[in-house]
MMTF fields as JSON, N, C-alpha, C and O atoms, coordinates in Angstrom:
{
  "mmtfVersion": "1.0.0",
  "mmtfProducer": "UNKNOWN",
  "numBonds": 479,
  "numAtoms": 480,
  "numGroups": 120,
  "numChains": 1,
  "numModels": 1,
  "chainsPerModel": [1],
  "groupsPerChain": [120],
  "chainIdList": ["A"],
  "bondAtomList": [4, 2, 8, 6, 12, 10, 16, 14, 20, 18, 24, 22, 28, 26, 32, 30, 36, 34, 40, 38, 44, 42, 48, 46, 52, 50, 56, 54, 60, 58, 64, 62, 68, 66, 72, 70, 76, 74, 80, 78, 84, 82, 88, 86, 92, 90, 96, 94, 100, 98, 104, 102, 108, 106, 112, 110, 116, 114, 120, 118, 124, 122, 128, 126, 132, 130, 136, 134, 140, 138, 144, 142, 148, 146, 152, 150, 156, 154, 160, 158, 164, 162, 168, 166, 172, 170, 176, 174, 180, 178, 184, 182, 188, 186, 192, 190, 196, 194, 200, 198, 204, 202, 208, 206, 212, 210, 216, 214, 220, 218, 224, 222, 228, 226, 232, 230, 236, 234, 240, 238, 244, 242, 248, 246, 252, 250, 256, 254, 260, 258, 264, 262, 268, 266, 272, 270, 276, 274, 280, 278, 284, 282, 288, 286, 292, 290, 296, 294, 300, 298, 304, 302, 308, 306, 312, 310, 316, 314, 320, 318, 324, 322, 328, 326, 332, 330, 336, 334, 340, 338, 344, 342, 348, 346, 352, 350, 356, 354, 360, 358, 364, 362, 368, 366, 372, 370, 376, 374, 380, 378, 384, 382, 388, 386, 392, 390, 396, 394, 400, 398, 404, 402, 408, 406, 412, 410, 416, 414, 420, 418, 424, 422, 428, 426, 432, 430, 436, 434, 440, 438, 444, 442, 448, 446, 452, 450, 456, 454, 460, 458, 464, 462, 468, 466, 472, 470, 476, 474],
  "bondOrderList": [1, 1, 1, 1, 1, 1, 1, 1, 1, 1, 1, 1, 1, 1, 1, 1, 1, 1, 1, 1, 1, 1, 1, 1, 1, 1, 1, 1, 1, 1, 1, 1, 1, 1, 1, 1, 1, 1, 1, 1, 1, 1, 1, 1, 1, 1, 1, 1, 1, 1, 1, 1, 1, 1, 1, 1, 1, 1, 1, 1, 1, 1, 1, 1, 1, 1, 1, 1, 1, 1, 1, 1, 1, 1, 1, 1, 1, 1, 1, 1, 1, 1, 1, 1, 1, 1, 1, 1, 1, 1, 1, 1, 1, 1, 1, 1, 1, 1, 1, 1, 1, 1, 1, 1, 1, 1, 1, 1, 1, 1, 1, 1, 1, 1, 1, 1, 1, 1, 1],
  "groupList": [{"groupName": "UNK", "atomNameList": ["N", "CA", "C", "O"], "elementList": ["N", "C", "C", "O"], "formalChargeList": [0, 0, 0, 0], "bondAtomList": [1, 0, 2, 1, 3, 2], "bondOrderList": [1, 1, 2], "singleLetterCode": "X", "chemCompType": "L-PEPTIDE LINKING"}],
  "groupTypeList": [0, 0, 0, 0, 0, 0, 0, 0, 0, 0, 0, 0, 0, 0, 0, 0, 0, 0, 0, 0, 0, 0, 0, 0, 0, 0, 0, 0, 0, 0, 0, 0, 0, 0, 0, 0, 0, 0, 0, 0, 0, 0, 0, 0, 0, 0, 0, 0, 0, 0, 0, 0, 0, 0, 0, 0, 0, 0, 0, 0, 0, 0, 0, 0, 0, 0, 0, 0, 0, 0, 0, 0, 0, 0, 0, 0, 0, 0, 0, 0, 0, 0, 0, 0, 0, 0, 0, 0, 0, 0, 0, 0, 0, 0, 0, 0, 0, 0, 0, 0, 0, 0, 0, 0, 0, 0, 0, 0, 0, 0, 0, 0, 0, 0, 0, 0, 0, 0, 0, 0],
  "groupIdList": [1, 2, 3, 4, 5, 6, 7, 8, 9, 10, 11, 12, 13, 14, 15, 16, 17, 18, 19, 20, 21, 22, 23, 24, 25, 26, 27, 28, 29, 30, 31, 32, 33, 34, 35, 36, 37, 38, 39, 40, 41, 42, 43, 44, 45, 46, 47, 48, 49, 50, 51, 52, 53, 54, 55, 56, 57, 58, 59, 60, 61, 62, 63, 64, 65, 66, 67, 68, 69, 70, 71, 72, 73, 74, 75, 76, 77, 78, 79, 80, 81, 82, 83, 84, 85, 86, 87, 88, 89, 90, 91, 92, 93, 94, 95, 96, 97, 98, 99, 100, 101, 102, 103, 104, 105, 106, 107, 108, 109, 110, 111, 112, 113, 114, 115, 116, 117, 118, 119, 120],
  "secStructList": [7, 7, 7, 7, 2, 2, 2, 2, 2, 2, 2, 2, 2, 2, 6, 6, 1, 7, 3, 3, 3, 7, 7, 7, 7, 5, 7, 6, 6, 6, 7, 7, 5, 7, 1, 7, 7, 7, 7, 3, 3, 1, 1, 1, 2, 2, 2, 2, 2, 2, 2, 2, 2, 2, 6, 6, 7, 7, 1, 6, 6, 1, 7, 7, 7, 7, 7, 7, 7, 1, 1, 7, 7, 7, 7, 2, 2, 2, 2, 2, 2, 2, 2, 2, 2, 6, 6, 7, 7, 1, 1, 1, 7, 7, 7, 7, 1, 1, 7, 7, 1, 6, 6, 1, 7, 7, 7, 7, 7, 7, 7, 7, 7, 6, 6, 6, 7, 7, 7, 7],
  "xCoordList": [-27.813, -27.792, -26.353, -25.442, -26.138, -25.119, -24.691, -25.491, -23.425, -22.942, -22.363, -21.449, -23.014, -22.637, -20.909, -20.247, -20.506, -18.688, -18.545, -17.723, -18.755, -18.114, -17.875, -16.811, -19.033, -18.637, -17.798, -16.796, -17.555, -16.41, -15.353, -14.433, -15.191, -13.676, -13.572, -12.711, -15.153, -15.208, -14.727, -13.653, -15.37, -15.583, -13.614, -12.92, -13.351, -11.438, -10.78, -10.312, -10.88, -10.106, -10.388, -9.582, -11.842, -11.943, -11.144, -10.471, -10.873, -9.876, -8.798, -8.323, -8.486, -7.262, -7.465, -6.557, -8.716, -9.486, -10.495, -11.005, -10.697, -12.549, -11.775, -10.68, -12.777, -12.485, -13.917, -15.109, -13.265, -14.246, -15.024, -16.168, -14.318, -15.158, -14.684, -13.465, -15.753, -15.293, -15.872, -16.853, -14.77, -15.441, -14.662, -13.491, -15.454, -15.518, -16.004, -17.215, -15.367, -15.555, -15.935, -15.068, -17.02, -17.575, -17.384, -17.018, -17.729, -17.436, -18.948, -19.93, -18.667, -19.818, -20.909, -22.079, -20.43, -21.592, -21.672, -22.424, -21.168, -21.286, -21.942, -22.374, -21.836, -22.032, -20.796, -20.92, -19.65, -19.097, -18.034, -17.619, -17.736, -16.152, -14.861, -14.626, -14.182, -13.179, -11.745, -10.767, -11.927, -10.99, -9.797, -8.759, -10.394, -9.87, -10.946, -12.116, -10.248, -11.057, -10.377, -9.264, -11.146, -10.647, -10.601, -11.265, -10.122, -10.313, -10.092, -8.892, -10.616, -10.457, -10.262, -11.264, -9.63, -9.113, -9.248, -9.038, -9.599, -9.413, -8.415, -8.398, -7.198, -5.821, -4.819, -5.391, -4.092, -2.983, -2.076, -1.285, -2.172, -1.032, -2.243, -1.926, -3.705, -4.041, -4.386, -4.988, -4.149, -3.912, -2.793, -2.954, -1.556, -0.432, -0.335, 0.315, -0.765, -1.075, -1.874, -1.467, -2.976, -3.666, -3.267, -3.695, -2.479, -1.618, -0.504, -0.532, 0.15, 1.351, 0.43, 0.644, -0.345, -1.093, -1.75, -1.658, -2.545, -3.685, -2.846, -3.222, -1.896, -1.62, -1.281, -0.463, -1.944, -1.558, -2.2, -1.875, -3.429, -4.517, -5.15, -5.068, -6.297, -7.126, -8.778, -9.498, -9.088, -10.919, -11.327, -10.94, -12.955, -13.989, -13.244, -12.646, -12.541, -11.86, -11.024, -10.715, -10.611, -9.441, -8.549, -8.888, -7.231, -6.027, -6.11, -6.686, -5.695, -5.893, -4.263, -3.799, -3.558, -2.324, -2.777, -3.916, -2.206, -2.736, -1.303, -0.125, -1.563, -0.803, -2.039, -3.256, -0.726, -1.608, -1.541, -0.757, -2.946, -3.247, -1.926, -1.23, -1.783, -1.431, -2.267, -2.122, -3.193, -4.152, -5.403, -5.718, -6.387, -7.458, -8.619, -8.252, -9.781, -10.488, -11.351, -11.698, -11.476, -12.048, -13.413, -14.175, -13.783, -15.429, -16.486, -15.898, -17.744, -18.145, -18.045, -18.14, -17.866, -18.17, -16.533, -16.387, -15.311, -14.032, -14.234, -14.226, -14.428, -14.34, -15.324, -14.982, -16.337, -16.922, -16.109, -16.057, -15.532, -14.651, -13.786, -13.492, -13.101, -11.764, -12.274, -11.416, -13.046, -13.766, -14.576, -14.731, -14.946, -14.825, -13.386, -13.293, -12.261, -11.526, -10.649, -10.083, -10.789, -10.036, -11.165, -11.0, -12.137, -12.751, -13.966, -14.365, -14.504, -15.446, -16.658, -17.308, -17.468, -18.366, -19.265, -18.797, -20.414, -21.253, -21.368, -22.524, -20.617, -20.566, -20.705, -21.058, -20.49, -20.42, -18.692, -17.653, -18.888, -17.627, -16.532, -17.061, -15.08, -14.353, -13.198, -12.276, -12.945, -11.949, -10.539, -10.385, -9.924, -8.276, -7.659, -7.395, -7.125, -5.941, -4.85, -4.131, -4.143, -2.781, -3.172, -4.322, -2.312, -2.686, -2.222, -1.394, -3.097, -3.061, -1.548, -0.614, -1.294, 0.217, 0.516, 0.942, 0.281, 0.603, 1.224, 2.096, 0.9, 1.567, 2.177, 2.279, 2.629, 3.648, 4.856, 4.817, 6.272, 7.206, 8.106, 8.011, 9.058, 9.69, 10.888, 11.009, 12.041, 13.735, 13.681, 12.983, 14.638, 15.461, 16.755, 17.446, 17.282, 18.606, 19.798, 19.665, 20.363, 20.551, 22.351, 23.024, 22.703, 24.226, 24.62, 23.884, 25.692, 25.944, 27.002, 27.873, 26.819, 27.348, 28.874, 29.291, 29.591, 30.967, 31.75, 32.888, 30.871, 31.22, 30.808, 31.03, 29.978, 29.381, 29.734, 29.311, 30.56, 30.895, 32.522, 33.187, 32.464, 33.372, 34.522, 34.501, 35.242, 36.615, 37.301, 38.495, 36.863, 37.924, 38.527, 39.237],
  "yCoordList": [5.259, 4.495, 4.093, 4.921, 2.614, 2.414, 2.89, 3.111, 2.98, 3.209, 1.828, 1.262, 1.1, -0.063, 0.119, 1.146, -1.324, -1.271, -0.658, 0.257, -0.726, -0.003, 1.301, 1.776, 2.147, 3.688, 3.423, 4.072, 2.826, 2.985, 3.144, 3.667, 2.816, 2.629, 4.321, 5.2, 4.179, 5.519, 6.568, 7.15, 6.748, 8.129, 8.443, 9.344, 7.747, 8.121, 8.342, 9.402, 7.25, 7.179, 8.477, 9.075, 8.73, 10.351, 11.47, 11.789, 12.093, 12.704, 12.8, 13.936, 12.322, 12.219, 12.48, 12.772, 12.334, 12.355, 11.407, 10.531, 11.744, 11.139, 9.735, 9.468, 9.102, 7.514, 6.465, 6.598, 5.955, 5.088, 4.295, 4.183, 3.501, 1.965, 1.4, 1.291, 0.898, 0.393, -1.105, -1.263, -2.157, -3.219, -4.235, -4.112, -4.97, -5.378, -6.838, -6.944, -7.688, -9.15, -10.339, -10.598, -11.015, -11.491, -13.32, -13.878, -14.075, -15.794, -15.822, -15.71, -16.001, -17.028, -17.621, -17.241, -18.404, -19.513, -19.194, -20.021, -18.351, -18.358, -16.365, -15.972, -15.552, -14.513, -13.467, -12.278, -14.453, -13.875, -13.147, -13.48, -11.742, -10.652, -12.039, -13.068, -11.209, -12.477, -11.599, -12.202, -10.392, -10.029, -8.882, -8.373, -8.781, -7.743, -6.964, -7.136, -5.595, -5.171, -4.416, -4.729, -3.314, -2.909, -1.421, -1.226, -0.223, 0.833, 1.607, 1.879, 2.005, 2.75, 4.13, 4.781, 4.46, 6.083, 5.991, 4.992, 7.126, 8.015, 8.694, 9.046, 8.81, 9.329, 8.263, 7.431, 8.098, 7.217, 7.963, 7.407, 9.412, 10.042, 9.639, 8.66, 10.219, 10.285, 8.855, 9.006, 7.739, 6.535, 6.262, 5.543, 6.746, 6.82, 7.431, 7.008, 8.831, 9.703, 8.958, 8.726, 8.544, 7.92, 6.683, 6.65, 5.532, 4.747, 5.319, 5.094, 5.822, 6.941, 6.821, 6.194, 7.524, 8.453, 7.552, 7.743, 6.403, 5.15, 4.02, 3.145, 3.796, 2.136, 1.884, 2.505, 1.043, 0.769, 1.241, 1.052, 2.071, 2.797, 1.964, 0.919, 2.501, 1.619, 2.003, 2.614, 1.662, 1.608, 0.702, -0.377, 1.365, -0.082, -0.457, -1.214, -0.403, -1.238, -2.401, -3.336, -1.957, -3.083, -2.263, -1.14, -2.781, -2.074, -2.382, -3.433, -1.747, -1.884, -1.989, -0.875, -2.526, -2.769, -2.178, -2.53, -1.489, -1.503, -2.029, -1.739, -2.446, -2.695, -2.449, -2.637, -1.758, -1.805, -3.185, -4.102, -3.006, -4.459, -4.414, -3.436, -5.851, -6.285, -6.184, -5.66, -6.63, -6.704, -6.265, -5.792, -6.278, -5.659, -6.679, -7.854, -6.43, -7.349, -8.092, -7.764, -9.396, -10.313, -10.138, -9.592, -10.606, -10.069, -11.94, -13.02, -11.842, -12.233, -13.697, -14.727, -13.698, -15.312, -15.922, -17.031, -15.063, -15.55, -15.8, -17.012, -14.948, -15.517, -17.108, -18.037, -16.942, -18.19, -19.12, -20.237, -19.047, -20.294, -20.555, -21.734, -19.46, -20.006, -20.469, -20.913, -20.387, -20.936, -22.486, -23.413, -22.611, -24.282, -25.202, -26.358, -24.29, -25.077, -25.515, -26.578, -24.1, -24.517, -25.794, -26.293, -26.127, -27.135, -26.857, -27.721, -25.653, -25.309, -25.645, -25.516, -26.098, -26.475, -27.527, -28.529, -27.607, -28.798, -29.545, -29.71, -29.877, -30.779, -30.207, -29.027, -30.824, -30.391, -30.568, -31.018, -30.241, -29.791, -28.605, -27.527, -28.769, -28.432, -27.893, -28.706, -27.069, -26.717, -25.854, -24.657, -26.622, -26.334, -25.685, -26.002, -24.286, -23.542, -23.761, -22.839, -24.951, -26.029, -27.148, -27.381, -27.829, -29.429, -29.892, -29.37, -31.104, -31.982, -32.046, -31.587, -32.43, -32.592, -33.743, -33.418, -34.838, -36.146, -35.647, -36.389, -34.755, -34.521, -33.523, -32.827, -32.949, -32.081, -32.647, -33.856, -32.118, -32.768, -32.173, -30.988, -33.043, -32.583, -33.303, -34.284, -32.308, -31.96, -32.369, -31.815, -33.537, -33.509, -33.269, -34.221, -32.684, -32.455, -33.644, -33.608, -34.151, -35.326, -35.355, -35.507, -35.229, -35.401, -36.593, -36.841, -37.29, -38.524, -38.111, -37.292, -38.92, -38.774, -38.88, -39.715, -38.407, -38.865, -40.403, -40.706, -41.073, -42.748, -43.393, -44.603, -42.664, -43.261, -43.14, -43.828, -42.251, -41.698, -43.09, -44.006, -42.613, -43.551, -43.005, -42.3, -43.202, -42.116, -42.736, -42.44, -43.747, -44.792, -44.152, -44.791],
  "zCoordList": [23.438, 22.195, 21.866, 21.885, 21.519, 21.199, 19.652, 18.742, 19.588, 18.344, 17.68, 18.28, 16.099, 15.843, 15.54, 15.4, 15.506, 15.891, 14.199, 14.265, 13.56, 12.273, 12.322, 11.925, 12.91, 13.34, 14.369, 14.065, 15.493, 16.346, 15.764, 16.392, 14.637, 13.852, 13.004, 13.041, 12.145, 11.201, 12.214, 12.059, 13.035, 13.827, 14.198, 13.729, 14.809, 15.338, 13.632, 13.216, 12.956, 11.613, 10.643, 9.929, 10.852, 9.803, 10.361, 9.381, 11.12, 12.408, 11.017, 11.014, 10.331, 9.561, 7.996, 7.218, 7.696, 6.07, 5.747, 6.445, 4.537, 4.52, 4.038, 3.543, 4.397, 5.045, 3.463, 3.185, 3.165, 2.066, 2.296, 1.855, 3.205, 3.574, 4.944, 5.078, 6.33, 6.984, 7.769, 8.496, 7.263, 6.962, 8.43, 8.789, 8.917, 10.363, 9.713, 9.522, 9.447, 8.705, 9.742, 10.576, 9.778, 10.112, 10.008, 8.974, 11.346, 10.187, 10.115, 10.849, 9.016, 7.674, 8.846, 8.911, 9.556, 9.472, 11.25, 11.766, 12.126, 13.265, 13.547, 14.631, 12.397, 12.581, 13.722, 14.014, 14.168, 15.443, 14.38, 13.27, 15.433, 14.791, 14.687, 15.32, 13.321, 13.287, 14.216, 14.659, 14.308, 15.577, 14.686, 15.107, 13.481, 12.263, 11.889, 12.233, 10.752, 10.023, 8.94, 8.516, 8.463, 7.37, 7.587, 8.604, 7.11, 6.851, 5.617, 5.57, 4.765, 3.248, 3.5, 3.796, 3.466, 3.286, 1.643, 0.956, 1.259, -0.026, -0.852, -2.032, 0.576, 0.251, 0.647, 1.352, 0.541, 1.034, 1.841, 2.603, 1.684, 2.99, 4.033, 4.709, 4.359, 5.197, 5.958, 7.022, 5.646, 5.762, 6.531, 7.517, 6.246, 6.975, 7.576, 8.532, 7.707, 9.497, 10.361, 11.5, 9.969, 10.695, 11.411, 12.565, 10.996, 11.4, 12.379, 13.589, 11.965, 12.646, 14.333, 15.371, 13.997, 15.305, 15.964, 17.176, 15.601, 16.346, 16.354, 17.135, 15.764, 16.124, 17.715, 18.394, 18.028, 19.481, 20.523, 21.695, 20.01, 20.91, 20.899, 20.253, 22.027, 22.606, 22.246, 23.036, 21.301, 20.887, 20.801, 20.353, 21.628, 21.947, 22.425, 21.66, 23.905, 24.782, 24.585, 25.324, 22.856, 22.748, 22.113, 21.741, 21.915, 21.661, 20.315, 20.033, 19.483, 17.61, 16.973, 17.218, 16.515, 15.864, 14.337, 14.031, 13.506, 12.301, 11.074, 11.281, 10.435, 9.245, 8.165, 8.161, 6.966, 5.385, 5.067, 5.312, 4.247, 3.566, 2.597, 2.327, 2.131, 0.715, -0.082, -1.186, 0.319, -0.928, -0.859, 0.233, -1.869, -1.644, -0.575, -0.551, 0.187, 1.163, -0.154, -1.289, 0.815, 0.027, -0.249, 0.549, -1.416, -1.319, -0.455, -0.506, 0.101, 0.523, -0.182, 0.486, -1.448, -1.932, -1.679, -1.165, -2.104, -1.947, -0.299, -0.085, 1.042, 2.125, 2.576, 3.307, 1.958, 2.498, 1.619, 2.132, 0.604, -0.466, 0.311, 0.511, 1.002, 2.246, 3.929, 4.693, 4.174, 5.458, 4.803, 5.598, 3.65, 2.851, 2.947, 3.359, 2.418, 2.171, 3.618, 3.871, 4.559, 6.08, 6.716, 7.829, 5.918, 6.532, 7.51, 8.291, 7.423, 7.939, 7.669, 8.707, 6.616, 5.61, 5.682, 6.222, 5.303, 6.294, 4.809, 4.419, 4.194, 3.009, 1.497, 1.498, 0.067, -0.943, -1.602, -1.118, -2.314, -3.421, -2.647, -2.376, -2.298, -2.194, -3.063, -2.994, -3.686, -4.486, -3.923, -3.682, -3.864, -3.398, -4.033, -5.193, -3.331, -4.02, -3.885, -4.267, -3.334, -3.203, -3.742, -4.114, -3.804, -4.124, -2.573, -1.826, -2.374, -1.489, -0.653, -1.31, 0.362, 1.206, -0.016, -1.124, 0.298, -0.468, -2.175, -2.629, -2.833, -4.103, -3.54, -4.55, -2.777, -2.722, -2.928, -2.7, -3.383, -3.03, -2.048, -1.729, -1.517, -0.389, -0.852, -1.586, -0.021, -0.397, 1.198, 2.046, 1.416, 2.322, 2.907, 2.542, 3.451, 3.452, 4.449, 5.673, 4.137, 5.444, 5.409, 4.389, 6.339, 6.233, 7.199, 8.154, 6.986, 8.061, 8.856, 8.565, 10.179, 11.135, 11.166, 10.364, 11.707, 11.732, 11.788, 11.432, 12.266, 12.41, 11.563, 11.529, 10.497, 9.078, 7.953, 7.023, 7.866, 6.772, 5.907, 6.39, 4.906, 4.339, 3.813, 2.804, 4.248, 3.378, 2.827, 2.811, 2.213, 1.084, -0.007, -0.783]
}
């Protein structure tokens, strides 16, 4: 019996302390691994042993890098809102968290060449 990939992660990561949540994020509209995940520890030391000790090991036959989040994981309606706006979306209403390139403004920096310059 296989073990689904979320326990592949639980099972090594508890080794260190009880573990909250382990979330293996998915795309929206293709069902395929996006090639990340998540892990919730309960403690924050045992979060950092656990990093210490696994980054760079090899589970489920792939090598795992870990960094702490910034921030907390997105919940299911914020990820499909950002797989809309990267343009993934089979039509509807789009709402942008930038404004458009075209209203951006842009600073150029430009200096002239030595044979251009005017020293009057």
């Amino acid at each position: 019996m296989r073990v689904s990939p979320p326990e592949d992660l639980r099972i090594p990561f508890e080794r260190f302390g009880p573990v909250k949540d382990v979330y293996l994020p998915k795309n929206y509209y293709t069902g395929e691994p996006r090639g990340f995940g998540f892990v919730k520890f309960r403690n924050p030391e045992d979060a950092a042993e656990a990093k210490h000790e696994l980054n760079h090991c090899v589970i489920g036959g792939r090598e795992i890098a870990i960094v702490f989040a910034e921030e907390n994981r997105k919940t299911p309606r914020e990820m499909r809102s950002t797989s809309q706006i990267s343009g993934r979306h089979g039509g509807g209403s789009v709402t942008r968290r930038t404004p458009p390139r075209s209203s951006r403004r842009r600073s150029y920096s430009r200096s002239l060449s030595p044979a251009r310059r005017d020293y009057s």
